[in-house]
C-alpha positions in Angstrom: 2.7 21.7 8.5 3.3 22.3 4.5 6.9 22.3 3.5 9.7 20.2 3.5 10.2 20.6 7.3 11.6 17.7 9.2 9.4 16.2 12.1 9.5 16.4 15.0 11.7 18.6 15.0 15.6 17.8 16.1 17.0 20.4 18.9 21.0 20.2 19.4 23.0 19.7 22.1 26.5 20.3 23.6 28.2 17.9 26.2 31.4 18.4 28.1 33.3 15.6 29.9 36.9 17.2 31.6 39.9 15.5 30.3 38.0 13.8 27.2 39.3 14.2 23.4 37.3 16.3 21.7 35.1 17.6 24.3 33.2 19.7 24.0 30.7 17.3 21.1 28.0 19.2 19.6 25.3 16.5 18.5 21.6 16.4 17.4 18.9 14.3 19.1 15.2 13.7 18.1 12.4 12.2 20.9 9.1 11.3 19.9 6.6 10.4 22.4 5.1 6.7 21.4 1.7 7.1 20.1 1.8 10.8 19.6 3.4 11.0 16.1 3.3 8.7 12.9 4.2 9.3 10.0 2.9 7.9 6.2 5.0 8.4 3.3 2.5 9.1 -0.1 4.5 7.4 -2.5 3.3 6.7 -6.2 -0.1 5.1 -5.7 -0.2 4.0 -2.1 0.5 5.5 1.5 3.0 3.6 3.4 1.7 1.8 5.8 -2.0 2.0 4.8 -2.7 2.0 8.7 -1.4 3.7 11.4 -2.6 4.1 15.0 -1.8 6.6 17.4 -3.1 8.6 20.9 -5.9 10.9 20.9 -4.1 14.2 20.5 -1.4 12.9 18.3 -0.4 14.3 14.6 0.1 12.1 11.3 2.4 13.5 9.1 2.1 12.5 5.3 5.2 13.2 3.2 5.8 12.9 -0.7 9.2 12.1 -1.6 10.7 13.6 -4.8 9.2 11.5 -7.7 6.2 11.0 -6.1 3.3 12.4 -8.7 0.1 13.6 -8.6 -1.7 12.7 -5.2 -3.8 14.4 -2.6 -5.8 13.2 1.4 -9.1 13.1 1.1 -11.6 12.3 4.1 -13.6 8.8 3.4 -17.1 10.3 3.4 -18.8 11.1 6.3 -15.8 12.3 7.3 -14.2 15.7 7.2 -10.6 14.2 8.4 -7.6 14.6 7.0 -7.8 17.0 4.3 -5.0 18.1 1.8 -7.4 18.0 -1.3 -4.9 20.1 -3.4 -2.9 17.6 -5.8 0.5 17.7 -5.1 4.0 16.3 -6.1 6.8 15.4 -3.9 8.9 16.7 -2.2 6.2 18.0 0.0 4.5 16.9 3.4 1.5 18.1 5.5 0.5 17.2 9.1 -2.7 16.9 10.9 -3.6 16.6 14.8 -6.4 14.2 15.7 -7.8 15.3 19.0 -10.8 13.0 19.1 -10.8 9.1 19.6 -12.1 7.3 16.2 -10.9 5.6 12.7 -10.6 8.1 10.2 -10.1 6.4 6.3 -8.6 8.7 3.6 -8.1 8.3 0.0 -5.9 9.6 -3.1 -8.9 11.2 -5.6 -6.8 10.3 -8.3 -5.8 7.1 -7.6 -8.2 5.8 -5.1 -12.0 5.9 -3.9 -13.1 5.8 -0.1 -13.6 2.1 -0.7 -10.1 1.0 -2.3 -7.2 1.7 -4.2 -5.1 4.2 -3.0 -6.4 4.5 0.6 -5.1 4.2 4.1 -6.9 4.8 7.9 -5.4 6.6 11.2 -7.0 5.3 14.4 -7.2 7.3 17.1 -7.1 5.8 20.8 
């Protein structure tokens, strides 16, 4: 996902109770699975957290906030996992799905190698 979606995504809801004030309430409510979403914020040289684990099938979702400058994901060689390799500013976000058990590194090109600096991992159970 590219944009400034939120995720996942909230889904509203009406409830009733007879004789209540205010009833009917119209509310919002978001459910995430545990181990199927995490999310890493790309913040002015580092990801927050640097690690994040989650089930095989599960998506990562990176997200620059406004202010962040100049940053992009790119796969720790051998890998080909995750990829945004265009250099971006915040606001933005984009999402990957990991299907396949493994650690995955990444890097910021700009202000990071595949051995340190601005880098982070997703493992994948």
């Amino acid at each position: 996902m590219d944009g400034d979606q939120p995720y996942p995504p909230s889904r509203q809801g009406v409830a009733r109770a007879a004789g209540a004030d205010g009833s009917p309430l119209t509310f919002s409510a978001t459910a995430t699975i545990a181990g199927t979403f995490a999310q890493v914020e790309v913040r002015n040289n580092t990801f927050a957290p640097t690690s994040v684990t989650i089930n095989t099938g599960g998506t990562v979702l990176w997200v620059w906030p406004q202010g962040s400058q100049q940053h992009n994901i790119a796969p720790a060689p051998p890998g080909t996992k995750p990829s945004s390799t265009a250099v971006r500013n915040g606001p933005t976000s984009y999402e990957e799905v990991f299907n396949q058990a493994g650690t995955y590194r990444y890097f910021c090109e700009v202000h990071g190698t595949a051995t340190g600096g601005m880098s982070g991992q997703v493992v994948v159970q």
